[in-house]
N, C-alpha and C positions, 0 to 999 in steps of 0.2 A: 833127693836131698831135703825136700821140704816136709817132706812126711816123716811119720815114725812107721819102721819095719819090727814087726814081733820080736826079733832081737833085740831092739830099743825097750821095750817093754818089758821082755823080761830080766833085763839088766838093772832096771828102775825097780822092778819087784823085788829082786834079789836084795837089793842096797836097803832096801825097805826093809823086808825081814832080818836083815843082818844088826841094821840101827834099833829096830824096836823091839824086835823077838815076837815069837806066836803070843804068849802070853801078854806082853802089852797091848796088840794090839786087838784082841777076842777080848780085854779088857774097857780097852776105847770103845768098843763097838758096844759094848753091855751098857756102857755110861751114857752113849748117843741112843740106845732103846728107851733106858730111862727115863731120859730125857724126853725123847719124843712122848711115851705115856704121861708124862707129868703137863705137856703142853696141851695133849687131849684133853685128858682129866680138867684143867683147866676150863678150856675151849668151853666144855659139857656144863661144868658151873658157871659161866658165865651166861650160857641159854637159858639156865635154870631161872639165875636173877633176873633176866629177863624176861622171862612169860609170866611172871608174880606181879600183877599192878597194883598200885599204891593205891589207897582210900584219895580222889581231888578234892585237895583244899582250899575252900573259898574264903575271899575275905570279906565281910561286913564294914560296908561303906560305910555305914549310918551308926558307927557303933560308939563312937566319941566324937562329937561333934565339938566339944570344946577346946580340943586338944589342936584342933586344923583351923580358929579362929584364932590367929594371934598378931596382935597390931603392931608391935615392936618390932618384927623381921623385917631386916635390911635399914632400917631408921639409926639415925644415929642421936642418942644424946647430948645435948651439951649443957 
């Protein structure tokens, strides 16, 4: 009673093809192949942008020195 017996299954199959028909569902499966190649496809560009390394860009510490000199911050006015 706890299992399914080949009867249970093809009675589940049957109900399947009767709700969806051949035609739906050799259509779902085409959309789920699709799918699947569009996910690779993916996958493949996403390696690509990765093996491509960017030029490292440094910053020059020393390059405005006037601009990191300023005696007002945090001071208040009155």
């Amino acid at each position: 009673m706890g299992s399914l017996s080949i009867w249970h299954w093809i009675v589940v199959i049957a109900v399947v093809l009767l709700l969806f028909g051949r035609g739906k569902i050799s259509d779902l499966m085409g959309d789920v192949a699709q799918g699947i190649k569009a996910f690779k496809k993916g996958m493949q560009d996403d390696e690509k942008t990765a093996e491509k390394t960017e030029p490292v860009k440094s910053i020059d510490h020393n390059a405005s020195p006037q601009a990191a000199t300023r005696s007002d911050v945090g001071s208040k006015a009155v």
